[in-house]
N, C-alpha and C positions, 0 to 999 in steps of 0.2 A: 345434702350438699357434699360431704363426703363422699358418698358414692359419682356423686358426678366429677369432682374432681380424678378420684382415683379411674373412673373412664375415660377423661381428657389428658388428664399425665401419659395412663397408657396406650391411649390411642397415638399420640404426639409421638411417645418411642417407636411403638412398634409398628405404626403404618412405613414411615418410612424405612424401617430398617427391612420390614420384610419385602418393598420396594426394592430397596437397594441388593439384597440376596437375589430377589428374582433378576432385575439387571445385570449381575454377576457371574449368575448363573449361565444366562444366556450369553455373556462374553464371552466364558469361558468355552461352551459349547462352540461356538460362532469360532474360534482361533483355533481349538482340536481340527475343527470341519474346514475348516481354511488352510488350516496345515497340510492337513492329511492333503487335500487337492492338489496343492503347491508343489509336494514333493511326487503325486500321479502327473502331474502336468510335466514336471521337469523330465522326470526319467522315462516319461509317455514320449516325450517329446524327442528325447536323445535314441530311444531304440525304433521308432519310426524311421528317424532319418537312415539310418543304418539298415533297415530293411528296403527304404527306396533305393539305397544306393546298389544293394547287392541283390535285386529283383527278386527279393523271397516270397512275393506275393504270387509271380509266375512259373516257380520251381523252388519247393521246399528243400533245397539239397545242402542247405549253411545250417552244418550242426550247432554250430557256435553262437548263432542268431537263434534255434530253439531251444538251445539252452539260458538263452540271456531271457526267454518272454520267461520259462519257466520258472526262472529265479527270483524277474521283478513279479509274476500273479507268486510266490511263496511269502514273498516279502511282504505284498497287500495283502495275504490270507485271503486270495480271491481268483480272480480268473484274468485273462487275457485273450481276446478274439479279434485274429484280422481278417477283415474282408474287403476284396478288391474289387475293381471299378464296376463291375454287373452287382455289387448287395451279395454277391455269396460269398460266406461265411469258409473262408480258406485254411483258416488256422483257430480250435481251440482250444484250449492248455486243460480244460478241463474235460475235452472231449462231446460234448450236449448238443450244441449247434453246429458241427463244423460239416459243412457241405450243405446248409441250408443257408436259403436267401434269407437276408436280414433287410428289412423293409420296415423303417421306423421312422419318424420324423427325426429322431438326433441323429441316425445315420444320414440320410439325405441332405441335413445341415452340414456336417462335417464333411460331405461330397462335394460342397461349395466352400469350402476353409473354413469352417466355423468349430471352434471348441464348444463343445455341449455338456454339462454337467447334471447329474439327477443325485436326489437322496432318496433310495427305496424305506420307507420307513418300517415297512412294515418287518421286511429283511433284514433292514439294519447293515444298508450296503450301500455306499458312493459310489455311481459310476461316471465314468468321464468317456467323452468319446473324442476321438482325436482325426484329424483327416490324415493322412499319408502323401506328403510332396515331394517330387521329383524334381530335382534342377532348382529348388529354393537357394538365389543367392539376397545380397544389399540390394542389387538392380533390379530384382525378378522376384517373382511370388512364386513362381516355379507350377507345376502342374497335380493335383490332384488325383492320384491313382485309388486309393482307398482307403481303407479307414481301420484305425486300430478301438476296441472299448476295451476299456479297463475296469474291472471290477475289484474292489477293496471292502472285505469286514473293517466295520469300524466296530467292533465288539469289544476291542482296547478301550478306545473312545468311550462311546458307553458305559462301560466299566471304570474308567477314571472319573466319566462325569456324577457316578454312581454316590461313588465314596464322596467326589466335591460335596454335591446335594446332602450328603448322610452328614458330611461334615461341617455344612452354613444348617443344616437343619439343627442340629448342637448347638452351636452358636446363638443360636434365633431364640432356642428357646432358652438356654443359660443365662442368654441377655434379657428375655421374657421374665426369667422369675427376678431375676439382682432387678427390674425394674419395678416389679412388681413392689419387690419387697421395699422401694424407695418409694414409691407411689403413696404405697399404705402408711409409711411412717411420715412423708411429705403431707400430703392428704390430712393425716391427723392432727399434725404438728398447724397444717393452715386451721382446720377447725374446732380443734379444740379451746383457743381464746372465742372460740364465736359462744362456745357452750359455755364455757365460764362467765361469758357475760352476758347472757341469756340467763345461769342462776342467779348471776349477784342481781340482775334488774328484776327477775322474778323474786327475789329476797325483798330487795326497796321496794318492789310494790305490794308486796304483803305485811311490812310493816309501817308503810308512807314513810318511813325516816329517810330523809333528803341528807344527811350526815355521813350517813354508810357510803365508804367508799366499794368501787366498781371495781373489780378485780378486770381487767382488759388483757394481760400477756404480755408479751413482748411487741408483738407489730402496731409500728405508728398508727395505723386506719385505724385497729380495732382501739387502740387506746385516743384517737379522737370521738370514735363512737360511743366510747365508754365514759368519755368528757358529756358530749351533747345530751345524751342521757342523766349524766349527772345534772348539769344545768338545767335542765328539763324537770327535770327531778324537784329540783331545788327552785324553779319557778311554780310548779304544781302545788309544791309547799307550801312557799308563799299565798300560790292564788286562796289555796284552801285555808289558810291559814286568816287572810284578809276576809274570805265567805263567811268563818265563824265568827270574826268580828262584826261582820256587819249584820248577819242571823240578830245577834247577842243585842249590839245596836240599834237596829230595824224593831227589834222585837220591845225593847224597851224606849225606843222613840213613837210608837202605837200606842204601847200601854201609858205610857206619862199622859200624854190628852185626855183619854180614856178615865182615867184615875181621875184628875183634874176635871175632868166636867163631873164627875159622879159626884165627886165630893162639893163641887160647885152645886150642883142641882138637888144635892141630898139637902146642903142645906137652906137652902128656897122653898124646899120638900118640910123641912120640921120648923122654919121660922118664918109660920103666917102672915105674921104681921111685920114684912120686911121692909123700912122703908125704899118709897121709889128710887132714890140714889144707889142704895145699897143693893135694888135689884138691879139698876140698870148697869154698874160695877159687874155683878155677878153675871147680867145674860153678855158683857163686851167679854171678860175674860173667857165664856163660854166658845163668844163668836174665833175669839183665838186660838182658841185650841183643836176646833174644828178646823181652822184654816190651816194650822200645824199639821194636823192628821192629811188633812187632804191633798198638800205639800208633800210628803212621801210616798201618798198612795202614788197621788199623778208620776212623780220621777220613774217609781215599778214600773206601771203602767206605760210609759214613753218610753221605756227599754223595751221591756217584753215587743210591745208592736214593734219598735227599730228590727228587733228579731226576725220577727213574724211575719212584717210585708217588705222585708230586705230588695230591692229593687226596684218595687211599688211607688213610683215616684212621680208627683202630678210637675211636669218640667214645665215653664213657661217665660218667659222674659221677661227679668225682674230688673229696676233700677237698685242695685245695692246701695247707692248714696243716699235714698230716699228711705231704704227699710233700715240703715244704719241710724239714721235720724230721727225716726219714728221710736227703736228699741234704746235710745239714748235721752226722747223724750219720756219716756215711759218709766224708764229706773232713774233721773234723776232725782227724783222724790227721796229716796232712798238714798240716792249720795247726798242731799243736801241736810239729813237728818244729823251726819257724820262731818259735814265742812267740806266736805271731798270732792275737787275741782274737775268738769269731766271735760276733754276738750277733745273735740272731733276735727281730723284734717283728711281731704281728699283733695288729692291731685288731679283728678279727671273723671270724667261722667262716664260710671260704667254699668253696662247691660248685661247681665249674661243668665244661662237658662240653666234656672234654677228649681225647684221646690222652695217656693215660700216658705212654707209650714215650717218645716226642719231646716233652711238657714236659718230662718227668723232665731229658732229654737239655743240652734250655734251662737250665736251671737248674744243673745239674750244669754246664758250660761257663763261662756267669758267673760262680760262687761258684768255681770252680778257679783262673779267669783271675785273680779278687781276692786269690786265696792264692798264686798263681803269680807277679806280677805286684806286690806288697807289700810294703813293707821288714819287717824280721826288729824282733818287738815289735811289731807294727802291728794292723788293729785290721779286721775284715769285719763291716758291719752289713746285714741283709738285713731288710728289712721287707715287710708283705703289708695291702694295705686292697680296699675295693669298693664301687662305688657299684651303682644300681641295675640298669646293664648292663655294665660291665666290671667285673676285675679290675686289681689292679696290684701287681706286684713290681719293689721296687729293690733292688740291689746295690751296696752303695756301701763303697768300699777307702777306704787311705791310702796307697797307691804311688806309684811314680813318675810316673803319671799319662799323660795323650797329647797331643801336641800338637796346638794348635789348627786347624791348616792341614790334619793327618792323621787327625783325626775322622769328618770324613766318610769314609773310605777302609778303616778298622778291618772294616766287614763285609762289602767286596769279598773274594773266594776268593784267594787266595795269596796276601795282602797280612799284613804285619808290620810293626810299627814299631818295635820293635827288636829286628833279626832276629840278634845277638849274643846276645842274651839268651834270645828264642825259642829259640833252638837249645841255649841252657844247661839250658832247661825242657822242652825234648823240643815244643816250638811248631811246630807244622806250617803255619801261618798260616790253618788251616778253619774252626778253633773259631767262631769269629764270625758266620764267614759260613754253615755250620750251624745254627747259633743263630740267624739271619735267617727263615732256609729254613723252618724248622720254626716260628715264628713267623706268619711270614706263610701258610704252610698252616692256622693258624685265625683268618686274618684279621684279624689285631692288630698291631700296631708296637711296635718295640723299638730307643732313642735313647739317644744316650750325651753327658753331660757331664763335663768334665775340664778339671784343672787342671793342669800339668807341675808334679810335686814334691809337691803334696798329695794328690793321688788322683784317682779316678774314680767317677762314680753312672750305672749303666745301668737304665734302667726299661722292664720292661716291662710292654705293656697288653694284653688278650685279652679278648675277647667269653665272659661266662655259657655264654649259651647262643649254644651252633653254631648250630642251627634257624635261628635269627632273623637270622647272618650273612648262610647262605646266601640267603635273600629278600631 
C-alpha cells in the first residue's frame, strides 16, 4: 500500500508539472520564434519599400541601400536576397545565388503579395520571404515587382532556449526529489497506523483478550477501524465465551439423563423382586429422561439442518390463523399445568407462502418460551394482523422478562439469560437462535422488547409472498 501511495503522490506532482515545463517550454520557444519574425517582418518591410522607390532592383547603383541590406542580414547573422520580377536572384549579400533564377513556391507566393515564412530545422534558420511593391499607398495595393528573402540564425535562440530547458530541467527535478522526499514521509505517516493496527489485532487475536486496546494513530478512519475491530473483538468474545458455556451445559444436560437412567435401571438391575408400582415409577422417570435427552438432541439437530439446507425451503400457502390455532392448541396443556391464560386475537384471514415445517417451528418456540418463561397465573397473548405485503405475529408474556443490556444477545446460539432457570425448563439456549434462522430464511425479521419483571413482546414480520422477496 505504501508503495502505491508513494506512485500516486508522485505521479499526482510530477505528471503535471512536467506537463506544465513542456508547455513552457514551448511558449517560450513559440515568442523567441515570433519575435525574431516580428522584427524580420518589420525591417524586411521598411527596406523593401526603400528599394521599390529608388529602382534598385533595375540598377544596383544606391550604395546606401547596399549598405542598409548588409547591415540588416549582419544583424539577423544571415543573408538577404532580392529578386525581381523574372525569379532572378539580383542581389546576394552573401554572394551564393545572386544571378540565379529562384523558383520556389514561397517565391511565387510572395510574387502575388503574400508573406511566406519557413523554419529550416535542420540549419537552425528562419526565413521569411517578402514581395517588393511599388506605388503601395491606403487606396492601392500598389504593384508587385519582386521579392526580397530574408535569412536569420536563430542560433541566439536556440541557445537561450538551451539554458531555459537546462534550467526547468533543475527545477523538474529539485522539485522531483523535495516531492519525493514528501511522498515517502506522507506515504509512511498514512501507513503506518494501518501496520500498527494490523499488530495490535494480530496481538488480540493471538491472545483472544477482547480487553486489549487497538492502538489506531491519529487518523479518524483508522481509529473507527480500530473501534469496529474492537467491537468485533469483543463480540467474538462473547460468542466464544457463551460456546463454552453452553459445551459445559450441553455436555452436562446429556450426561444428567444418562446418569439418571443408569442409576434408574441399575437399580431394577440388583432389586428382583421390585414391586410393580415401584417399577412402573422407575420405567416413567426412565421415559423422562429419555425425552430430556432427546429434547436437546432434536434442538442440535434443527440448527445444524437450518445450517445445512439454508434455502431449502418447501414454500406453499399456508392459512397462518389456522396453524397459529393448532400450535396454541397443542401447548395449552402445558400452560394449563401453570394457570397461565393464553388468548389468541386475529384481525383478518391471512395466507401467505410459507414453509410449514419451520414457521410452525417459530411459532411453536415463542409461544413455549412465553409459557416457559411466565410466572404461575400469568397471562400469553398472541396476536396475528397484515398489511398489504407482510404479515405480523406478536407474542407477548407477563414474565420475568430480559434485560436490557441482554436483548440484543437473546438470539445469538448458546446464549441464555438465565441459565438456572433454563436448565429448570429443559433451555438448551437454541430456541431463539432457531427461531432467527428460520425467520430470516423467508426473509423477515423477528425483534424482541422487554421489560425485567413485566414481561416480554417478540414480533415477528415475514413477506406474503416469497416470489417477491426473492426479486
Amino acid at each position: 500500500m505504501r508503495f502505491r501511495l508513494l506512485c500516486i503522490i508522485l505521479a499526482a506532482g510530477l505528471i503535471p508539472l512536467y506537463t506544465g515545463m513542456k508547455i513552457t517550454q514551448s511558449s517560450h520557444w513559440k515568442r523567441c520564434y515570433d519575435s525574431r519574425l516580428e522584427s524580420m517582418r518589420e525591417q524586411g518591410t521598411s527596406l523593401a519599400g526603400q528599394i521599390a522607390q529608388n529602382g534598385y532592383l533595375q540598377q544596383q547603383l544606391q550604395p546606401e541601400v547596399t549598405a542598409q541590406l548588409q547591415t540588416l542580414a549582419a544583424m539577423l547573422n544571415g543573408r538577404i536576397m532580392l529578386i525581381n520580377g523574372s525569379l532572378v536572384t539580383v542581389k546576394d549579400t552573401a554572394d551564393r545565388e545572386q544571378g540565379k533564377t529562384m523558383i520556389s513556391e514561397e517565391a511565387i507566393c510572395a510574387m502575388r503579395g503574400e508573406i511566406k515564412t519557413y523554419y529550416n530545422e535542420t540549419e537552425g534558420v528562419a526565413e521569411m520571404v517578402l514581395p517588393i511593391i511599388l506605388g503601395a499607398s491606403a487606396d492601392s495595393t500598389g504593384q508587385v515587382i519582386g521579392v526580397m528573402v530574408l535569412e536569420s540564425s536563430l542560433a541566439d535562440v536556440l541557445t537561450e532556449q538551451e539554458v531555459f530547458r537546462d534550467n526547468m530541467s533543475v527545477l523538474f527535478f529539485s522539485t522531483a526529489l523535495v516531492l519525493l522526499v514528501v511522498a515517502l514521509g506522507l506515504s509512511g505517516g498514512m501507513t503506518k497506523p494501518l501496520h500498527t493496527l494490523a499488530d495490535g489485532i494480530e496481538q488480540v487475536t493471538e491472545n483472544l483478550d477482547s480487553t486489549q486496546v487497538i492502538e489506531a494513530g491519529s487518523f479518524s478512519e483508522v481509529r473507527q477501524i480500530g473501534d469496529a475491530v474492537g467491537r468485533m473483538m469483543e463480540r467474538m468474545a462473547a460468542t466464544e465465551k457463551s460456546r463454552q458455556e453452553f459445551v459445559s451445559n450441553v455436555s452436562h444436560e446429556l450426561k444428567t439423563p444418562l446418569t439418571a437412567i443408569k442409576v434408574l435401571s441399575d437399580s431394577l438391575i440388583l432389586e428382583p423382586d421390585v414391586p410393580i408400582e415401584m417399577y412402573r415409577e422407575f420405567i416413567t422417570d426412565i421415559n423422562a429422561e429419555i425425552d430430556r435427552e432427546a429434547q436437546i438432541v432434536n434442538d442440535l439437530l434443527a440448527l445444524v439442518k437450518l445450517d445445512k439446507t439454508a434455502g431449502e425451503l418447501n414454500i406453499a400457502e399456508v392459512n397462518i390463523n389456522e396453524l397459529l390455532e393448532v400450535i396454541l392448541k397443542r401447548l395449552k396443556p402445558l400452560a394449563l399445568k401453570r394457570g397461565i391464560e393464553m388468548v389468541f386475537e386475529s384481525y383478518r384471514t391471512v395466507l401467505a407462502e410459507v414453509d410449514q415445517v419451520k414457521i410452525s417451528l417459530v411459532f411453536t418456540n415463542l409461544i413455549e418460551n412465553a409459557i416457559k418463561y411466565n410466572r404461575d397465573g400469568g397471562r400469553v397473548m398472541v396476536s396475528l394482523n397484515a398489511d398489504h405485503k407482510y404479515f405480523y405475529v406478536k407474542v407477548e408474556d407477563t414474565g420475568v422478562g430480559i434485560p436490557e443490556e441482554e436483548q440484543g444477545l437473546v438470539f445469538d446460539r448458546f446464549y441464555r439469560v438465565d441459565k438456572a432457570r433454563s436448565r429448570e425448563t429443559g433451555g438448551t439456549g437454541l430456541g431463539l437462535s432457531i427461531t432467527k434462522s428460520a425467520v430470516q430464511m423467508h426473509k423477515g425479521s423477528v425483534k424482541v422488547q422487554s421489560i425485567p419483571g413485566v414481561g416480554s413482546i417478540f414480533t415477528v414480520r415475514i413477506p406474503l409472498s416469497f416470489v417477491l422477496t426473492v426479486q
